[in-house]
Every structure is written in C-alpha cells, then in structure tokens.
Predicted model as a PDB file, atoms N, CA, C, CB and O in Angstrom, pLDDT in the B-factor column:
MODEL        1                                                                  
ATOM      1  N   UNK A   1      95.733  93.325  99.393  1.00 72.00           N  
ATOM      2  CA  UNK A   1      95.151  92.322  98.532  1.00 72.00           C  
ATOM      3  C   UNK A   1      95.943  92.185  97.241  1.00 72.00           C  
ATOM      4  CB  UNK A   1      93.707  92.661  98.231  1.00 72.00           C  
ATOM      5  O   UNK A   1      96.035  91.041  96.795  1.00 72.00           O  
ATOM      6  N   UNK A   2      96.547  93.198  96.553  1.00 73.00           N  
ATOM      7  CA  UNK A   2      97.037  93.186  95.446  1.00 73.00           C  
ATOM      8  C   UNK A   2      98.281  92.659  96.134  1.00 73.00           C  
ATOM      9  CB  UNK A   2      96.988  94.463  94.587  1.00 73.00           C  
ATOM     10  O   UNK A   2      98.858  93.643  95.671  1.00 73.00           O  
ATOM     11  N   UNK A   3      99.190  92.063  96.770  1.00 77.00           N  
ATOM     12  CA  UNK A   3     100.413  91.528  97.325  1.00 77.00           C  
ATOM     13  C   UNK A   3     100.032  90.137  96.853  1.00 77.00           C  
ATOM     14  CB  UNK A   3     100.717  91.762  99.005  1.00 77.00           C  
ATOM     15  O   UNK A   3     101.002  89.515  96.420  1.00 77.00           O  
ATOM     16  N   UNK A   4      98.496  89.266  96.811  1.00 79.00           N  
ATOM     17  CA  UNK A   4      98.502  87.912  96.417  1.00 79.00           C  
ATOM     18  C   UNK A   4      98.526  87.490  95.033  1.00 79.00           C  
ATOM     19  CB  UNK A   4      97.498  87.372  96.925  1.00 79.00           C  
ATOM     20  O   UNK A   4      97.771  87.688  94.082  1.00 79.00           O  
ATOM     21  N   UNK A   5      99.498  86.916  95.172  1.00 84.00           N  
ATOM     22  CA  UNK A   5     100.522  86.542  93.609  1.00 84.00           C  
ATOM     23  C   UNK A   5      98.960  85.421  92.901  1.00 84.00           C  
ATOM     24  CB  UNK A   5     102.815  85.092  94.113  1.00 84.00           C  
ATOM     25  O   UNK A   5      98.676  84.926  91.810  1.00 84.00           O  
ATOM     26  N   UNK A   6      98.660  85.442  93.550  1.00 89.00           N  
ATOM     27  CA  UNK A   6      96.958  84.206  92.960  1.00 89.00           C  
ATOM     28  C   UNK A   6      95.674  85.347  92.383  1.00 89.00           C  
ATOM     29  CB  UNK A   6      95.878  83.017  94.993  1.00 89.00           C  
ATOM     30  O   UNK A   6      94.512  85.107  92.055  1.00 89.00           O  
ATOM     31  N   UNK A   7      96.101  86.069  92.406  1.00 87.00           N  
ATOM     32  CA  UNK A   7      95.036  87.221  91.915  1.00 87.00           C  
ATOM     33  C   UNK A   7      94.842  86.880  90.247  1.00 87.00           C  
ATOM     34  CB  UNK A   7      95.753  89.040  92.195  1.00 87.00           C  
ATOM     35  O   UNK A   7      95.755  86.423  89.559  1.00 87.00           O  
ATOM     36  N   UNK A   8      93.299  87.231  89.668  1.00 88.00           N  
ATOM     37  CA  UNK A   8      93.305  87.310  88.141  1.00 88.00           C  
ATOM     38  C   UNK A   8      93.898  88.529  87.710  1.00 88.00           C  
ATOM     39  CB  UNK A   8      91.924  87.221  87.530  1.00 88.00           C  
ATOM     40  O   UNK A   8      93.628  89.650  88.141  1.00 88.00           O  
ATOM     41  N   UNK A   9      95.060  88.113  86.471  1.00 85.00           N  
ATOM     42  CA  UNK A   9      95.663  89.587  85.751  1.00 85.00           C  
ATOM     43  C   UNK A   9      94.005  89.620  85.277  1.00 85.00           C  
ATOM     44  CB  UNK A   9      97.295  89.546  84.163  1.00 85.00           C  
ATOM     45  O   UNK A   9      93.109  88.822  85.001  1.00 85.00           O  
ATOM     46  N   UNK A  10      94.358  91.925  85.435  1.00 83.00           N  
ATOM     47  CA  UNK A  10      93.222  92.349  84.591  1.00 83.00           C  
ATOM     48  C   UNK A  10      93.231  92.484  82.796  1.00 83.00           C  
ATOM     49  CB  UNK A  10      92.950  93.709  85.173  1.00 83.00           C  
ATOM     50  O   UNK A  10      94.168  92.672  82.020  1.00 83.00           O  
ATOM     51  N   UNK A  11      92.236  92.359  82.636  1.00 84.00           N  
ATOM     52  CA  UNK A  11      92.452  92.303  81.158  1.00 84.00           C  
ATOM     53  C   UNK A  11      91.042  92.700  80.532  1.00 84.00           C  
ATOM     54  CB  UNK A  11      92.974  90.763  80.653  1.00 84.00           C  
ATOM     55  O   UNK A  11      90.218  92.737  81.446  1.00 84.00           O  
ATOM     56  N   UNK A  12      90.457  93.017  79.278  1.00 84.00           N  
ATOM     57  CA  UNK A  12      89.730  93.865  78.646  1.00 84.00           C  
ATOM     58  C   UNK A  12      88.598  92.867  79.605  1.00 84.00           C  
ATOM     59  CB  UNK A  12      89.822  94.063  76.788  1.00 84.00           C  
ATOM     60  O   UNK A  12      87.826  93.605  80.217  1.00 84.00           O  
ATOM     61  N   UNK A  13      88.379  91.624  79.821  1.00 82.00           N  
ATOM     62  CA  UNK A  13      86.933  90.699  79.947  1.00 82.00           C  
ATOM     63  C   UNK A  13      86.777  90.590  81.239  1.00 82.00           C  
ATOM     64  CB  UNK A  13      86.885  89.156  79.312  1.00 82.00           C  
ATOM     65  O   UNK A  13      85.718  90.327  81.809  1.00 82.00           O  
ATOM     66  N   UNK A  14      88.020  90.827  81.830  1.00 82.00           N  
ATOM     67  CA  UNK A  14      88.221  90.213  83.854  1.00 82.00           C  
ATOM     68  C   UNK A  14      88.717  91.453  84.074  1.00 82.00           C  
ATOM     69  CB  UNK A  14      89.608  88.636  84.562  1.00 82.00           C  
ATOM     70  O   UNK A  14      89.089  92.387  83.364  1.00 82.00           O  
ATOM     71  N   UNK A  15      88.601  91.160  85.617  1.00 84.00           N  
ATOM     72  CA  UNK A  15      89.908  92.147  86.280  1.00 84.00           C  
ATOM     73  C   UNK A  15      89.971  91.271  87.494  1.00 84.00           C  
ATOM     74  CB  UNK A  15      89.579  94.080  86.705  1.00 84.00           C  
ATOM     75  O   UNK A  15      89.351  90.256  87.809  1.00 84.00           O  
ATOM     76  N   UNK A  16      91.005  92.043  88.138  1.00 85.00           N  
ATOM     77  CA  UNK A  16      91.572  91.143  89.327  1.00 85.00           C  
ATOM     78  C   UNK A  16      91.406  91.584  90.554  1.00 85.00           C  
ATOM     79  CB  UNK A  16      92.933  90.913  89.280  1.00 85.00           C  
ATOM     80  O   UNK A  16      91.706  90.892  91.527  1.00 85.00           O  
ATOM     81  N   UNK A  17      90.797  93.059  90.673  1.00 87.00           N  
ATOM     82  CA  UNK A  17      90.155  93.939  91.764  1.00 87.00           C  
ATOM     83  C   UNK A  17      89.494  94.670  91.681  1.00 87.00           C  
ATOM     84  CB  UNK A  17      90.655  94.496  92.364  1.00 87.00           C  
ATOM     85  O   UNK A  17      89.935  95.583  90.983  1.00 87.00           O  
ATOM     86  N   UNK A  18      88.561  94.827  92.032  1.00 89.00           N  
ATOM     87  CA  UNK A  18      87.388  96.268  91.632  1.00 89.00           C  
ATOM     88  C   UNK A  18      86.995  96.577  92.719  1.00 89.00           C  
ATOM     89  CB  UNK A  18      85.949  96.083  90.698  1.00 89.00           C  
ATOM     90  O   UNK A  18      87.125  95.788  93.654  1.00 89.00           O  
ATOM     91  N   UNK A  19      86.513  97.588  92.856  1.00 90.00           N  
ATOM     92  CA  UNK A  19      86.140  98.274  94.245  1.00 90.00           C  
ATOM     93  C   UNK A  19      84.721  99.435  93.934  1.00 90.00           C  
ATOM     94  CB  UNK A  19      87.760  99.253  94.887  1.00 90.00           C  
ATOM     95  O   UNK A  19      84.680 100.039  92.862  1.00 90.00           O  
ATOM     96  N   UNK A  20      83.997  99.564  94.639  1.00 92.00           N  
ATOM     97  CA  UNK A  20      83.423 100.703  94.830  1.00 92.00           C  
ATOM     98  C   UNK A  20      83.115 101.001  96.322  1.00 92.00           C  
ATOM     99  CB  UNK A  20      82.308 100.725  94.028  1.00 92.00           C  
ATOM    100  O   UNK A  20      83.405 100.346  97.323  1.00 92.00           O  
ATOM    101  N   UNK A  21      82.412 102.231  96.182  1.00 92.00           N  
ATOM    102  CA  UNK A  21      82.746 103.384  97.665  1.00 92.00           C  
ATOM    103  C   UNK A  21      81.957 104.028  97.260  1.00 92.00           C  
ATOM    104  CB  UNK A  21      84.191 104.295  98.070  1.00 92.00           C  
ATOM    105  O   UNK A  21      81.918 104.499  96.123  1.00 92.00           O  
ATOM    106  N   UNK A  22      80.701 104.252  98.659  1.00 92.00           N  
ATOM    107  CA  UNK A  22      79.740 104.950  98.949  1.00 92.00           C  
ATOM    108  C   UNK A  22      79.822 105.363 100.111  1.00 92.00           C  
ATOM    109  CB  UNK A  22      78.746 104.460  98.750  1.00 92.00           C  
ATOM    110  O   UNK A  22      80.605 104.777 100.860  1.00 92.00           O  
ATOM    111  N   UNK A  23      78.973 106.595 100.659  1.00 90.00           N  
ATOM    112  CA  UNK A  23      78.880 106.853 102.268  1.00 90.00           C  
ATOM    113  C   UNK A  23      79.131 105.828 102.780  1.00 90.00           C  
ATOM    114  CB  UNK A  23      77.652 107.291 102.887  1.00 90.00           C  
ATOM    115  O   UNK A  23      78.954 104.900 101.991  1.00 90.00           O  
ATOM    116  N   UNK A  24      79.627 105.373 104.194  1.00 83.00           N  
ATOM    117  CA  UNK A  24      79.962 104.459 104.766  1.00 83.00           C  
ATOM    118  C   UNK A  24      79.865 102.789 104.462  1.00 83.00           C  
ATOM    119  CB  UNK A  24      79.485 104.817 105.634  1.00 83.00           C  
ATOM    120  O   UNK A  24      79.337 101.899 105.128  1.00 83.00           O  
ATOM    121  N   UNK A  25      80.604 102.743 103.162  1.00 86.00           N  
ATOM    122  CA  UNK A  25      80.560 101.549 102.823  1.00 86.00           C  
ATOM    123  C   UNK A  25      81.821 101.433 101.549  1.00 86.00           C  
ATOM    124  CB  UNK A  25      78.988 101.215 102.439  1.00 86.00           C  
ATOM    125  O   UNK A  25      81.757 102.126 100.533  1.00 86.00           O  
ATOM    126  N   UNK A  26      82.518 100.820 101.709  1.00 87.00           N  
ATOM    127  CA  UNK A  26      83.182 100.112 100.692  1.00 87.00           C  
ATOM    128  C   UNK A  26      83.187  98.926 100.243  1.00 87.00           C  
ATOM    129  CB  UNK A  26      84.075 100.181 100.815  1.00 87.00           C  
ATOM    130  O   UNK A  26      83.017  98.132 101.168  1.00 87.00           O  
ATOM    131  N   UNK A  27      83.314  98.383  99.155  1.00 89.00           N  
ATOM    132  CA  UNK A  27      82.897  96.901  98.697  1.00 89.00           C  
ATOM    133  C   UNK A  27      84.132  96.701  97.435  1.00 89.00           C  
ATOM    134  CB  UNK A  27      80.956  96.804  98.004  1.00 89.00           C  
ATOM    135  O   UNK A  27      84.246  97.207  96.319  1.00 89.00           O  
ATOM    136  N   UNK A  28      84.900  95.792  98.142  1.00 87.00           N  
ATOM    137  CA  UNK A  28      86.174  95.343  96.815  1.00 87.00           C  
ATOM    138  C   UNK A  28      85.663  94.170  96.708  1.00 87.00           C  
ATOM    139  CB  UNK A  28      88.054  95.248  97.123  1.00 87.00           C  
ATOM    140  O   UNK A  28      85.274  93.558  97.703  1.00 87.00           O  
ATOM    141  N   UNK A  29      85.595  93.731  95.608  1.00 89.00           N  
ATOM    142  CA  UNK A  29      86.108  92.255  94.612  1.00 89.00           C  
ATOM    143  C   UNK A  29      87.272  92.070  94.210  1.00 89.00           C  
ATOM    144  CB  UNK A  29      85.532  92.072  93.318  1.00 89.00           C  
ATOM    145  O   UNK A  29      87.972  92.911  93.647  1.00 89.00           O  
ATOM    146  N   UNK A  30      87.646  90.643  94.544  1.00 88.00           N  
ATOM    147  CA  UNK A  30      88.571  90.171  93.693  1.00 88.00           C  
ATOM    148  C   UNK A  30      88.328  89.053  93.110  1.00 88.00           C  
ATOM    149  CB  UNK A  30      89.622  90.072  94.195  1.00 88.00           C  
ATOM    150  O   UNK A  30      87.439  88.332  93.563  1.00 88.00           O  
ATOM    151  N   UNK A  31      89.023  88.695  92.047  1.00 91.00           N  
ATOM    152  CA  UNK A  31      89.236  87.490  91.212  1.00 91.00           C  
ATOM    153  C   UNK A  31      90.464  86.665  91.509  1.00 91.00           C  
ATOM    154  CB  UNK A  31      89.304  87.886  89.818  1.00 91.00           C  
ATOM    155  O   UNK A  31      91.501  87.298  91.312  1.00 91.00           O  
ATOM    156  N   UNK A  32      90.624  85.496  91.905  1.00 91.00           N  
ATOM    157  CA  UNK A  32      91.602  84.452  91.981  1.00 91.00           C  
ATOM    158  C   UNK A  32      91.769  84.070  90.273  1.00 91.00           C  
ATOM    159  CB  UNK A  32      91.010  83.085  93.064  1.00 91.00           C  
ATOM    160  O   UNK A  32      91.051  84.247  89.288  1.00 91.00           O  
ATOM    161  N   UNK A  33      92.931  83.540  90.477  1.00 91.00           N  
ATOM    162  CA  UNK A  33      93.549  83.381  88.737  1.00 91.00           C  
ATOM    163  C   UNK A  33      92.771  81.682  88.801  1.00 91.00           C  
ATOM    164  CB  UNK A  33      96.050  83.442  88.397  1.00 91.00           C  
ATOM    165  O   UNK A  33      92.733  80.947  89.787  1.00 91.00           O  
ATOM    166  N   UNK A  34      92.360  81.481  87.790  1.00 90.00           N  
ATOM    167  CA  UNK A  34      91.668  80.348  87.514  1.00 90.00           C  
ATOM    168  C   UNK A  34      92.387  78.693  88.024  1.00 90.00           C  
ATOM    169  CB  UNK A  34      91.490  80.510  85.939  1.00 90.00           C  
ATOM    170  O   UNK A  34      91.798  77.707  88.468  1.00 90.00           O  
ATOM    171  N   UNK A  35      93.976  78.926  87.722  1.00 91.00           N  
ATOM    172  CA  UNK A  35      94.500  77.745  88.231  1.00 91.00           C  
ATOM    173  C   UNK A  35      94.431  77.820  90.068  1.00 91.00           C  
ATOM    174  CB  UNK A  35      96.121  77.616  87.552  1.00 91.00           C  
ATOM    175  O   UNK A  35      94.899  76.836  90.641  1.00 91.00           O  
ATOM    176  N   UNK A  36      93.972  78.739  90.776  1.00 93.00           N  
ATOM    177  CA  UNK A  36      93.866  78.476  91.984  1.00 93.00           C  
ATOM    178  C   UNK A  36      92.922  76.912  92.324  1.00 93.00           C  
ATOM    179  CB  UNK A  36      93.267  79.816  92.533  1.00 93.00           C  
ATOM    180  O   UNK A  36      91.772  76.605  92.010  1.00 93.00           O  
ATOM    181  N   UNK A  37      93.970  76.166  93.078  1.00 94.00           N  
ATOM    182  CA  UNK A  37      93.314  75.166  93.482  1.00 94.00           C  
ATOM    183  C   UNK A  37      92.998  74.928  94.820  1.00 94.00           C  
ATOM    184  CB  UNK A  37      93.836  74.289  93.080  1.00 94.00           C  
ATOM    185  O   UNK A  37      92.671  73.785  95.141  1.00 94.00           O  
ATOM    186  N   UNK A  38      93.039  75.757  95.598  1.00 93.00           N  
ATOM    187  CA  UNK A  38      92.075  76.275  97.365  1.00 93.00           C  
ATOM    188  C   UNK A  38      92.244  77.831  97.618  1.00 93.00           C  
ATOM    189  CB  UNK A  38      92.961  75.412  99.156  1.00 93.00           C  
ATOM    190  O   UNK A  38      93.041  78.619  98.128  1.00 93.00           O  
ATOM    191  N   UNK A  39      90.749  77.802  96.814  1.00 92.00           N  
ATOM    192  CA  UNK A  39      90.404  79.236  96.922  1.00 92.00           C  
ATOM    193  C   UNK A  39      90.247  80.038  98.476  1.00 92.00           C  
ATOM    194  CB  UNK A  39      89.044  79.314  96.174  1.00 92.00           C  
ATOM    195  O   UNK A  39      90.361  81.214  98.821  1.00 92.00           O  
ATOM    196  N   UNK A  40      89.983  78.989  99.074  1.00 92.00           N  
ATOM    197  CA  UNK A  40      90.005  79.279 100.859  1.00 92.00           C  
ATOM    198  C   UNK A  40      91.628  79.889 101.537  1.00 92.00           C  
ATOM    199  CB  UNK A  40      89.658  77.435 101.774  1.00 92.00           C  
ATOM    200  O   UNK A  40      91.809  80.885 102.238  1.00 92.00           O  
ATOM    201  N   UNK A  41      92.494  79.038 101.107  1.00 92.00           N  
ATOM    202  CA  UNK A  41      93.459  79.298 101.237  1.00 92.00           C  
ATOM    203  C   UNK A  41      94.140  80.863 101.083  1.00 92.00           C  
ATOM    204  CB  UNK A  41      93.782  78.461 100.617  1.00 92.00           C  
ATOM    205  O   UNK A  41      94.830  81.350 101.978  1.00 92.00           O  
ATOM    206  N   UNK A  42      93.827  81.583  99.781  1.00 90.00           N  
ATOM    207  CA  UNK A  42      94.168  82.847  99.422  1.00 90.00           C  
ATOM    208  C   UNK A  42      93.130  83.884 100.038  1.00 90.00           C  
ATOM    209  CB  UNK A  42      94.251  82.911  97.914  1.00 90.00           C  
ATOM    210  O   UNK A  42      93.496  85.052 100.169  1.00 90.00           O  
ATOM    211  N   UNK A  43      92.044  83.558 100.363  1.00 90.00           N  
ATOM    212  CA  UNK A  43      90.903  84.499 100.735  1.00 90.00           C  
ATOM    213  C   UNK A  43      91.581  84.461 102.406  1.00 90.00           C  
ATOM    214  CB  UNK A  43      88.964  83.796 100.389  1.00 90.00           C  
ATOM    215  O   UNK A  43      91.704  85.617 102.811  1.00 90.00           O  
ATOM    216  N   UNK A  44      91.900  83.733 103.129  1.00 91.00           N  
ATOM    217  CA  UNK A  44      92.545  83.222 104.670  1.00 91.00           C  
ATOM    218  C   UNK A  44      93.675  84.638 104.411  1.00 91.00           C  
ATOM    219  CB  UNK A  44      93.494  81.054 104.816  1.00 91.00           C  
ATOM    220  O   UNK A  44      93.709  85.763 104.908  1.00 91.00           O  
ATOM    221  N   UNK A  45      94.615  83.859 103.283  1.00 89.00           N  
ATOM    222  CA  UNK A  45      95.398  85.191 102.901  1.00 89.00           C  
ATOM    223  C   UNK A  45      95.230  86.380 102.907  1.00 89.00           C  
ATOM    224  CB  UNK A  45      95.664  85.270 102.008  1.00 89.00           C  
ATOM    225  O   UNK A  45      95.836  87.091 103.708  1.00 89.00           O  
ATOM    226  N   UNK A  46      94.424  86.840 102.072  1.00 87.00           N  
ATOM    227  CA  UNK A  46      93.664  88.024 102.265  1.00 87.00           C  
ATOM    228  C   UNK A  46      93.241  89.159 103.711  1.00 87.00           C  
ATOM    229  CB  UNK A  46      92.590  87.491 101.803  1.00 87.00           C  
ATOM    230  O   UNK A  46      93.316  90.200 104.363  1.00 87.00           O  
ATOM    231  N   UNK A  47      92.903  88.203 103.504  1.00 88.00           N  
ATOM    232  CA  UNK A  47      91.829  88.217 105.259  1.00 88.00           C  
ATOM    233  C   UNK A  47      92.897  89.158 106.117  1.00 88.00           C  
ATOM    234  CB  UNK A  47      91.598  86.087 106.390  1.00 88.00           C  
ATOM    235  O   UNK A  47      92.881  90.376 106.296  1.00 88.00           O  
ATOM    236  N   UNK A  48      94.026  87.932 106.679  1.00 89.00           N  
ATOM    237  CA  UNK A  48      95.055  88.264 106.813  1.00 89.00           C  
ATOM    238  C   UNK A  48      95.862  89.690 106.760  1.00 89.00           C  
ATOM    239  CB  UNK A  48      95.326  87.586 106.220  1.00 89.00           C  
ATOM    240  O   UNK A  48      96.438  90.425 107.563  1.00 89.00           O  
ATOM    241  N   UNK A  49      95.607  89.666 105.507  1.00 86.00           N  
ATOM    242  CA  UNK A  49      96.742  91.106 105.413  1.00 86.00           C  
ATOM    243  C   UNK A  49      95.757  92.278 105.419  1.00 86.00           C  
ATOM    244  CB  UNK A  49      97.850  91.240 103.755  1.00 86.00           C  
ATOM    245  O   UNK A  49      96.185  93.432 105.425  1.00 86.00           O  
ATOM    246  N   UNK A  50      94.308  91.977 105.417  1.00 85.00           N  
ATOM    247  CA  UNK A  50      93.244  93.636 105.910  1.00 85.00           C  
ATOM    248  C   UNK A  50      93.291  93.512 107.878  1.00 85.00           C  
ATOM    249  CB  UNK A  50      90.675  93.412 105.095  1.00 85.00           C  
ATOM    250  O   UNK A  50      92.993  94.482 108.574  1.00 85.00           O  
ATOM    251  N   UNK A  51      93.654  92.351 108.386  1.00 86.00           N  
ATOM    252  CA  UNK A  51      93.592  92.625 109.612  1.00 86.00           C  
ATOM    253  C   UNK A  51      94.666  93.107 109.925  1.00 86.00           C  
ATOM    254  CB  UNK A  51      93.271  91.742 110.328  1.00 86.00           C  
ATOM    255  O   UNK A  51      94.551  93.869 110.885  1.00 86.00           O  
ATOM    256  N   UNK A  52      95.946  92.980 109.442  1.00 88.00           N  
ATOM    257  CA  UNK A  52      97.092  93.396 109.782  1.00 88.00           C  
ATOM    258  C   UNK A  52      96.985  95.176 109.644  1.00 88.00           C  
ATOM    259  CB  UNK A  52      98.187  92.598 108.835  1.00 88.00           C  
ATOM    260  O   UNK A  52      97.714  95.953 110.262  1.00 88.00           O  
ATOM    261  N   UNK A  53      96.012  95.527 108.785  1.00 84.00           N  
ATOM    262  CA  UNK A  53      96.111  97.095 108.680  1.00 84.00           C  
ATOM    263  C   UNK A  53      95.248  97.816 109.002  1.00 84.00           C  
ATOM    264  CB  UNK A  53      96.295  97.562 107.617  1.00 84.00           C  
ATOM    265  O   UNK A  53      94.866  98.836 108.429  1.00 84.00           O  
ATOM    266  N   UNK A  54      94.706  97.137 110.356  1.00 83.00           N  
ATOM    267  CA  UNK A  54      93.501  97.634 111.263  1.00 83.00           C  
ATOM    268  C   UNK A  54      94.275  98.503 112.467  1.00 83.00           C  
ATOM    269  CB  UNK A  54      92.508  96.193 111.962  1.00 83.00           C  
ATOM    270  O   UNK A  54      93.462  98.795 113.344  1.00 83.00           O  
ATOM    271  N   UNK A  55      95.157  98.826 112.652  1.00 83.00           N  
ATOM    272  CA  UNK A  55      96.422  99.515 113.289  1.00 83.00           C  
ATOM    273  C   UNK A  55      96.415 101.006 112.594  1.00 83.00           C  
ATOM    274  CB  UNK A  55      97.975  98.591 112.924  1.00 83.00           C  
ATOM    275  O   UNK A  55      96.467 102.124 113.108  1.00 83.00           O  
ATOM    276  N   UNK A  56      96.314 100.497 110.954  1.00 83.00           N  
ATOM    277  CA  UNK A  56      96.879 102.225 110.533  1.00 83.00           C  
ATOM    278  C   UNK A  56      95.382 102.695 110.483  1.00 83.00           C  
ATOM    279  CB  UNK A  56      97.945 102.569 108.659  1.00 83.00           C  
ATOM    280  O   UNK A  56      95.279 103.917 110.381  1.00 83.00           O  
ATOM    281  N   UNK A  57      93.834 101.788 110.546  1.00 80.00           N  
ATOM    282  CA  UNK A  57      92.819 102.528 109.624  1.00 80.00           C  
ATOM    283  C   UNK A  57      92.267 103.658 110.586  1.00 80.00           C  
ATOM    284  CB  UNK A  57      91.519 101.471 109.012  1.00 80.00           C  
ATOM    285  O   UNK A  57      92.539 103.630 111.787  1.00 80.00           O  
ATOM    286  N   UNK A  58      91.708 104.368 110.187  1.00 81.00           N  
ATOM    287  CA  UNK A  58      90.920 105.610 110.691  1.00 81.00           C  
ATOM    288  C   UNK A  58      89.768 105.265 111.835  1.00 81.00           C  
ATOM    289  CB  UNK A  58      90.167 106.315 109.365  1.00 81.00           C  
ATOM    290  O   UNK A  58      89.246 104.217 112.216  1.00 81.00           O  
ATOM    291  N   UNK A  59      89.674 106.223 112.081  1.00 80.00           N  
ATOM    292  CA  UNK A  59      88.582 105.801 113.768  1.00 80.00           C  
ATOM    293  C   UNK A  59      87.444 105.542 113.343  1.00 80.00           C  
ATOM    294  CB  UNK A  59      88.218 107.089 115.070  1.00 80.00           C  
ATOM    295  O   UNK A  59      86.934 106.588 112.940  1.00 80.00           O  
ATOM    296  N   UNK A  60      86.753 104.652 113.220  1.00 77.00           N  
ATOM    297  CA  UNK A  60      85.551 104.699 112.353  1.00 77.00           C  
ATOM    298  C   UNK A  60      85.524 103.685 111.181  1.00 77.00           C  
ATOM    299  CB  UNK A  60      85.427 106.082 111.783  1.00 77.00           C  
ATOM    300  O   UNK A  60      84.558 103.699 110.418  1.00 77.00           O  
ATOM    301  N   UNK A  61      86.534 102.811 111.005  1.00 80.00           N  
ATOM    302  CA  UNK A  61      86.741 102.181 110.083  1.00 80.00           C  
ATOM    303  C   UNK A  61      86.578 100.881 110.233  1.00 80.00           C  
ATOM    304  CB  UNK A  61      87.700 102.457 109.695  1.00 80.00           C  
ATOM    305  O   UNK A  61      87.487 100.432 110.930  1.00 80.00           O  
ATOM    306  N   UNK A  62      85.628  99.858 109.801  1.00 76.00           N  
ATOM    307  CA  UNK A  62      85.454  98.651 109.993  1.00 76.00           C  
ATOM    308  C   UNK A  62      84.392  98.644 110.478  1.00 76.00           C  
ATOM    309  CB  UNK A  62      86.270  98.038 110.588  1.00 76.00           C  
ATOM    310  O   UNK A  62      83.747  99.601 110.908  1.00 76.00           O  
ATOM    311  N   UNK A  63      83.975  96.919 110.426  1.00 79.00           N  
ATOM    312  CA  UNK A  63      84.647  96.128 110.748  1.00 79.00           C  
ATOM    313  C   UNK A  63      84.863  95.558 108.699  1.00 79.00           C  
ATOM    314  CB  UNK A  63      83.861  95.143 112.162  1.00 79.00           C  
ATOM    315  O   UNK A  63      84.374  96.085 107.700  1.00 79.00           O  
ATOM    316  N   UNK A  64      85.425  94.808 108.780  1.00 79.00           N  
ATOM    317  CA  UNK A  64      85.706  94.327 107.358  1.00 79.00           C  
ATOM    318  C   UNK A  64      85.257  92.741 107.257  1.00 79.00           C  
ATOM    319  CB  UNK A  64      87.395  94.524 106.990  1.00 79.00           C  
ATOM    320  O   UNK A  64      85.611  92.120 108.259  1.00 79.00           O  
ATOM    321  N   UNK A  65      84.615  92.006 106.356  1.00 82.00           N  
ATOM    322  CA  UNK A  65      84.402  90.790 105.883  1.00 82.00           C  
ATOM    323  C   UNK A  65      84.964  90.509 104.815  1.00 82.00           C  
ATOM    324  CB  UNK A  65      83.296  90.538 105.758  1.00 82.00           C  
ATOM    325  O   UNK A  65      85.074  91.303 103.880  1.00 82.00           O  
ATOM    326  N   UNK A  66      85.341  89.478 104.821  1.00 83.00           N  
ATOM    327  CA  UNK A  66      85.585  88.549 103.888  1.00 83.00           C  
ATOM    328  C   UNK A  66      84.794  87.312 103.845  1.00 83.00           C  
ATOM    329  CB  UNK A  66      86.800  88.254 103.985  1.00 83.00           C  
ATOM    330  O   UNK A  66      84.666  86.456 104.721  1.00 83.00           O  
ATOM    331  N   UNK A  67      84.100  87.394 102.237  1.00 81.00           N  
ATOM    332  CA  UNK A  67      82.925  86.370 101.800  1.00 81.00           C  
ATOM    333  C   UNK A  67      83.909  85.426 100.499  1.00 81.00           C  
ATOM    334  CB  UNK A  67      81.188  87.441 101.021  1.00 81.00           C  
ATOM    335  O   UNK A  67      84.811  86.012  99.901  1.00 81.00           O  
ATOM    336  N   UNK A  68      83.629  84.166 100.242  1.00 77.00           N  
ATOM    337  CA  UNK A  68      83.532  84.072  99.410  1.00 77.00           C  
ATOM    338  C   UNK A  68      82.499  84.011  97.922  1.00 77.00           C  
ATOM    339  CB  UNK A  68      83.983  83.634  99.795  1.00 77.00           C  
ATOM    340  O   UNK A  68      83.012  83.806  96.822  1.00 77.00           O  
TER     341      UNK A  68                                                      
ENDMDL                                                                          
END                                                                             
C-alpha cells in the first residue's frame, strides 16, 4: 500500500496509513492525497498489490477487503 504514489503525506493532523491489530484481525486505513480524482482507481490499486502477496502470507491469513 505504501508503493501508491496517491497516498496522503503524514503530517501532525492526517496520516497516510494507520493500522491496528488485534487477535485475529487487522484493520489498515489509508488516506488518498486530496487531489486524487478516482479514488476507485487507487483502492483497485491497492487491492491489487495485497492480492499479489497472498503467496508469501501465513496459513491462516485472510481473506482481506477492501472498502471504501
């Protein structure tokens, strides 16, 4: 996710990824940089590059969504 050049820089008010992690659950956010003009487009992106690393993840891992 951090590879998409459309991400919000973090800064004291935003950030551009946050994550938390509990027993069987993880939950990231991200922020698109405000001039994104098809937010669908980068989330597709996204998407994208967590399925591509369903190969390396651990036995037990997934399935993963992407919401907007």
């Amino acid at each position: 996710m951090a590879q998409n050049s459309f991400l919000k820089p973090p800064s004291a008010s935003d950030f551009g990824i946050r994550s938390f992690s509990f027993p069987s659950l993880s939950m990231v956010y991200v922020q698109l940089d405000d001039q994104v003009t098809d937010p669908k487009k980068q989330f597709t992106d996204i998407n994208l590059k967590l399925n591509a690393l369903k190969p390396l993840a651990t036995t037990g891992c997934g399935p993963h969504s992407v919401q907007q």
